[in-house]
N, C-alpha and C positions, 0 to 999 in steps of 0.2 A: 076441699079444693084449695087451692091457692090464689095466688095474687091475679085478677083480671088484667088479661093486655090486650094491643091488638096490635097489628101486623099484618102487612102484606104477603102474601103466600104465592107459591106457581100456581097452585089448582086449588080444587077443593074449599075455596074459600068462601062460601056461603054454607060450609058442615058446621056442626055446632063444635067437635072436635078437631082440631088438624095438630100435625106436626112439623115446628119450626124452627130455625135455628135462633139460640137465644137474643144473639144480636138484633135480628130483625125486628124483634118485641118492644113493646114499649109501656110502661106499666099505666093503668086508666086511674084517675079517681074515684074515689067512689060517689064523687058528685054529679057526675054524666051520667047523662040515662046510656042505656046500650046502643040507642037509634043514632044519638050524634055520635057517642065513641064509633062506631064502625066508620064512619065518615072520614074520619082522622086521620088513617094511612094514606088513604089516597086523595084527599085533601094535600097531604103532604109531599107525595111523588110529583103532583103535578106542581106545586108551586116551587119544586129544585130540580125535576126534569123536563118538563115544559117550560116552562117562565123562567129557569135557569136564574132563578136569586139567589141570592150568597147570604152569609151572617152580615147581617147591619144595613143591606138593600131593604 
């Protein structure tokens, strides 16, 4: 396999396999467990589409 990421997807997104496009991805370290990397995308949507913070807010 390759590099682990995660990413927000339209569906399917609790499969173990999906298909995304590369931009949406984001590479993980290999220091996170998988339980908080998954956390991450949408951790992230909500604090720049919900909470609408910018860089440096």
């Amino acid at each position: 396999m390759g590099q682990t990421v995660a990413a927000l997807v339209g569906s399917g997104g609790y499969a173990e396999v999906v298909l995304t496009d590369a931009a949406a991805a984001s590479p993980l370290s290999d220091k996170l467990d998988l339980r908080t990397a998954a956390t991450l995308p949408a951790v992230h949507a909500q604090i720049h589409e919900v909470g609408r913070l910018r860089v440096g807010e």
